[in-house]
C-alpha positions in Angstrom: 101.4 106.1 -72.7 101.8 108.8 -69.9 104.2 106.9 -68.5 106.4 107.1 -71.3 105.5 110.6 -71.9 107.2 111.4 -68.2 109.8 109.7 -69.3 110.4 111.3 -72.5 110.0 114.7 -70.5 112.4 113.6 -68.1 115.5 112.3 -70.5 114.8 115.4 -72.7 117.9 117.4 -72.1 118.7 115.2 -69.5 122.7 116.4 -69.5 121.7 120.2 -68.6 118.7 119.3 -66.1 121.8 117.2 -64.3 124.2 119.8 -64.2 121.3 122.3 -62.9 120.7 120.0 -60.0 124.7 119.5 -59.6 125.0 123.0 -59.5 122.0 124.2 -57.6 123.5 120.8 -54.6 127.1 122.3 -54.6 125.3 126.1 -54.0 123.5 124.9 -51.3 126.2 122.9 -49.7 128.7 126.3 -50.5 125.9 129.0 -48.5 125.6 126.1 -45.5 129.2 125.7 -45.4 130.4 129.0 -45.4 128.7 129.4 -42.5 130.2 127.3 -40.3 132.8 128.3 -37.8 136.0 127.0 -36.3 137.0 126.9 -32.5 139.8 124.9 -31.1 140.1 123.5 -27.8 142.9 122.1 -25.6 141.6 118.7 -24.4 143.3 116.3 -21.8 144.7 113.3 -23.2 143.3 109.7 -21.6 145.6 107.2 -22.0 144.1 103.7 -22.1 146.6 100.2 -20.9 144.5 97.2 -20.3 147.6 95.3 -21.8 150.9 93.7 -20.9 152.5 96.6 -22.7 153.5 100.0 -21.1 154.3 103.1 -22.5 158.3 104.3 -22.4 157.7 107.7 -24.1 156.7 110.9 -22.4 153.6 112.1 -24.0 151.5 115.1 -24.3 149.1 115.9 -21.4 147.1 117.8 -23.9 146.1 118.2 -27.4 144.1 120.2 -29.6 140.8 119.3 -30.6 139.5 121.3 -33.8 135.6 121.8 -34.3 133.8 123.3 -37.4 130.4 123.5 -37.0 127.1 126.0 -37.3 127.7 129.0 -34.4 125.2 128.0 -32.4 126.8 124.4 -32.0 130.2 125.9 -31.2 128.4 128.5 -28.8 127.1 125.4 -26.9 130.5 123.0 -26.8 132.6 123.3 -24.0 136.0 121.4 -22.8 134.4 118.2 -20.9 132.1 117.6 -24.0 135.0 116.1 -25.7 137.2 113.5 -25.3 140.9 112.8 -26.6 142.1 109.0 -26.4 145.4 107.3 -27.2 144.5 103.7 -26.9 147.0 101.5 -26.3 145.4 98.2 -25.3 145.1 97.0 -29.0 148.7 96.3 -28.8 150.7 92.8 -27.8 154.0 93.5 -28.9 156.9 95.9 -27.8 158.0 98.0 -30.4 157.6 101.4 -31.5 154.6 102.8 -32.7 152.6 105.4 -34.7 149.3 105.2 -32.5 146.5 107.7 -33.9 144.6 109.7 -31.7 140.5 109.5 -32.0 138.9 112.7 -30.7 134.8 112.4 -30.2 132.1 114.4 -28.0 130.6 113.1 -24.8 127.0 110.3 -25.7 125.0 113.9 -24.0 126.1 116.3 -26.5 123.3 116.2 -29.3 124.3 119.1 -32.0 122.3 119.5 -35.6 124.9 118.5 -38.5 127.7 119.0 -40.0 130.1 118.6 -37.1 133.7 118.1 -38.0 136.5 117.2 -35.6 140.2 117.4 -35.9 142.5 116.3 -33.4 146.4 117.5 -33.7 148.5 115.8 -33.4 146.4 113.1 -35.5 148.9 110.1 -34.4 151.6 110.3 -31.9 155.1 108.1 -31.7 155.1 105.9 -28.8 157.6 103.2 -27.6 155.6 100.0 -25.9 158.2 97.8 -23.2 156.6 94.6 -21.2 154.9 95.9 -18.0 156.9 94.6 -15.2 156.3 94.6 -11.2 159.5 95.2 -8.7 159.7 95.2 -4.8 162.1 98.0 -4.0 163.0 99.1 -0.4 161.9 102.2 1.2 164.2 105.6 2.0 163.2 107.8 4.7 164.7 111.3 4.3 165.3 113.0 7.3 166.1 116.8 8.2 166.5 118.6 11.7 168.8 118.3 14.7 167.1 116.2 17.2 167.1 118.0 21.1 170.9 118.8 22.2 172.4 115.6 24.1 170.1 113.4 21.8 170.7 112.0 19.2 168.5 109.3 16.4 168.4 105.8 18.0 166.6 104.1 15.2 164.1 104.7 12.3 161.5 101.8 11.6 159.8 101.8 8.3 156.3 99.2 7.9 156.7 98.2 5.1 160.1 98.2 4.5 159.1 97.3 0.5 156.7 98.3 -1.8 155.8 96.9 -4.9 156.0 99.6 -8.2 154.9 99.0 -12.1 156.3 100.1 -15.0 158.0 99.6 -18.2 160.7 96.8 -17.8 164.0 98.9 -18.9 163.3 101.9 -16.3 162.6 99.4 -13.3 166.3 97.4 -13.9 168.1 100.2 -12.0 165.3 101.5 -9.1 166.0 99.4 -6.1 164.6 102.4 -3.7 161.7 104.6 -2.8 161.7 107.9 -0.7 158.9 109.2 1.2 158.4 112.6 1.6 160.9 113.9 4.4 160.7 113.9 8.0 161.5 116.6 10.2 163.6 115.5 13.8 164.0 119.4 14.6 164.4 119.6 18.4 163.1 116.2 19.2 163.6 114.0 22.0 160.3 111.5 22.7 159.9 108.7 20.7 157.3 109.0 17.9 154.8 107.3 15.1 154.2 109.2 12.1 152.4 108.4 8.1 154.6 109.1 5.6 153.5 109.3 1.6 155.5 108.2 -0.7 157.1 110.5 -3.5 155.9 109.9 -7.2 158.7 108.5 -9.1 157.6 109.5 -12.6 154.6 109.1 -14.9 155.7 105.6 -16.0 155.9 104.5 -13.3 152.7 103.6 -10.6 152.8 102.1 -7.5 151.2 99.4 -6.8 150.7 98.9 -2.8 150.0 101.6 -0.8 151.1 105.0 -1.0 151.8 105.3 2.7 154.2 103.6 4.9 154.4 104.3 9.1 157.2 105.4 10.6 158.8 105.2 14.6 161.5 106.9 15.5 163.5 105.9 18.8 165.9 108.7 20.4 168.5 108.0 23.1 170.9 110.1 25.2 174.3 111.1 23.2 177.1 109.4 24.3 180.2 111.1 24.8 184.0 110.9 25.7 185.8 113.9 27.7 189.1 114.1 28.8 190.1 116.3 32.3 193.3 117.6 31.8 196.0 118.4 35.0 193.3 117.9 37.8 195.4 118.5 41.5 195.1 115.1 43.6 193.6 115.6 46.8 195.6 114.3 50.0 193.3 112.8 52.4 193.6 111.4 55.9 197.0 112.8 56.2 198.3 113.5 59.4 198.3 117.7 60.2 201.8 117.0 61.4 202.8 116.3 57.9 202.6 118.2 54.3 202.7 117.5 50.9 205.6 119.4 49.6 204.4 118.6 45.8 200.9 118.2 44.8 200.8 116.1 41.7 198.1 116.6 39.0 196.3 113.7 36.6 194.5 113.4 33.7 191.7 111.1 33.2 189.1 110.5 30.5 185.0 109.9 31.1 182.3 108.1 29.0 178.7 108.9 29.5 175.8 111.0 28.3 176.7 114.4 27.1 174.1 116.2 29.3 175.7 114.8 32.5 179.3 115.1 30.7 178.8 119.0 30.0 177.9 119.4 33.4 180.7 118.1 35.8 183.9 120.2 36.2 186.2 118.1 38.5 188.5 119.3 41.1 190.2 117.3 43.8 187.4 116.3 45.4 187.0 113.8 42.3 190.9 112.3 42.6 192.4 111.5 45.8 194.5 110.0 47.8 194.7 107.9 51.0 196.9 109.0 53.2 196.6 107.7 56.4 199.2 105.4 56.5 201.8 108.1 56.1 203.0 108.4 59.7 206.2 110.3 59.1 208.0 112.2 56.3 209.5 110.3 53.0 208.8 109.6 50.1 205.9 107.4 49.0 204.2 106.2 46.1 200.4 105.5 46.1 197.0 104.0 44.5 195.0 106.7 43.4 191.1 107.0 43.5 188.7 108.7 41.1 185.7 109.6 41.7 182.6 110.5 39.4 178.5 111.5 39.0 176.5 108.4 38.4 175.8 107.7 35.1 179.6 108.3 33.8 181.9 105.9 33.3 185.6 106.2 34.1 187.2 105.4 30.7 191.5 105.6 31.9 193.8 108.0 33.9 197.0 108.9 32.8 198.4 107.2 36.1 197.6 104.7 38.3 199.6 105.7 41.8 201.3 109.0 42.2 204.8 109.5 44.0 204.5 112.0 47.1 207.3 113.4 49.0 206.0 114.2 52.7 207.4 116.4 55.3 207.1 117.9 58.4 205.1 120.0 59.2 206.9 123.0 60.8 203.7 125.3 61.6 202.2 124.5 65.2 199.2 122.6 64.9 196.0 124.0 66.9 193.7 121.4 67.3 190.4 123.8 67.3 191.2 125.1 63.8 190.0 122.8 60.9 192.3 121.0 59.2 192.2 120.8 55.1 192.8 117.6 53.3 196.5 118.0 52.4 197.2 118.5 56.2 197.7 122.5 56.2 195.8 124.9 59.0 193.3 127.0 58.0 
């Protein structure tokens, strides 16, 4: 009997009593909830590829992260409490995809409820191509003037390839990798350096190492230098005789620039042997150049000059010296 009596009590008006409790529930939930406050946050976005796939679009480094929650909860959240992940890995096949974005705080953050989280964008457009490898040679970009007279001999790279991964469409047309560049300013000595290798975009990683060595070799420059009308000395010519016309040459050199720059021939350098001249006439002889070691004597305009010798008319004295073309001085 007092069971049915509680029941009777409790279905009595049993429409109102409901819609009391309704009421008094959504009052409750109205004073907790207008409480709550908003805060949002700019969060990194992790990007997660375990898969054959690879991502073709640029994304976002960042998105926003929206919190509701009691103050003291916001008070206590900071950035690295929460994490923003595009996850890719659930993917097989290329194509292009709406892939949502799933916001949630780090396992140590305990807060009282309600917490809300909203992440903006909610999903983000992505295109997926096959992940591919590639070997691709690698650049060394120089700058400087090495030391004057020197010049680059050769640059060795180890490795000359490295291996880079990315999506398939972007890797068909990079066959090349540059390090960053290497300075020659006002080098001579032969040298070893570590290079890095520049980042060629966010798509694309590299899979072998990010450094390659470097030796550079230097040698002398080589040049070529032509001596215009140079006088041919007379040697071993009798001092009873004279030249009555000294011819001039031209010849050209080879050798290193330093040594180049720094000879200035006369006719000391291109001569001629006289000494079987034993009267006047005319002649026509071999003539020799000479030049600094280390040159090398690339053509002269002539091989033999003609000479017309005379007599000499001017008494000789035998103390005085005599200079190579025969005259007194």
């Amino acid at each position: 009997m007092k069971v049915e009596l509680i029941l009777k009590k409790i279905t009595h008006n049993w429409f109102p009593k409901c819609l009391c409790i309704v009421s008094a529930v959504a009052l409750y939930m109205f004073a907790k909830t207008s409480r709550l406050e908003t805060k949002t946050y700019s969060i990194p976005l992790v990007i997660k590829e375990d898969g054959n796939l690879c991502r073709s679009t640029l994304l976002p480094s960042h998105v926003n992260v929206i919190i509701r929650s009691e103050p003291d909860n916001i008070s206590g959240i900071q950035n690295g409490d929460i994490q923003a992940v595009l996850d890719l890995s659930y993917y097989t096949k290329e194509g292009n995809y709406n892939v949502p974005v799933s916001a949630s705080l780090a396992s140590n953050v305990n807060l009282s409820a309600p917490v809300e989280l909203t992440v903006y964008p909610e999903k983000i457009s992505i295109d997926l191509e096959e992940r591919v490898r590639k070997g691709v040679s690698v650049e060394v970009p120089i700058y400087g003037n090495p030391k004057h007279g020197y010049e680059v001999e050769q640059i060795k790279v180890s490795p000359q390839q490295v291996v880079i991964s990315g999506p398939k469409s972007m890797l068909e047309n990079i066959n090349q990798v540059s390090t960053v560049e290497l300075s020659l300013e006002d080098r001579k000595e032969n040298f070893n350096d570590v290079k890095k290798i520049r980042a060629i975009n966010r798509h694309i990683s590299l899979v072998s190492s990010e450094n390659v060595n470097v030796s550079v070799s230097f040698k002398a420059s080589l040049v070529n230098k032509t001596f215009n009308n140079i006088q041919v000395g007379m040697t071993h010519l009798s001092p009873h005789l004279e030249v009555a016309s000294v011819p001039e040459v031209d010849f050209t050199v080879s050798g290193s620039q330093l040594i180049v720059e720094k000879f200035f021939p006369s006719e000391q350098n291109v001569q001629v042997d006289c000494s079987l001249i034993t009267g006047a006439g005319e002649f026509t002889l071999p003539i020799t150049v000479n030049i600094p070691d280390g040159l090398k004597l690339e053509s002269t305009s002539v091989e033999n000059v003609k000479i017309t010798v005379k007599e000499n008319p001017v008494p000789v004295n035998h103390a005085s010296e005599v200079n190579v073309n025969g005259s007194e001085q």
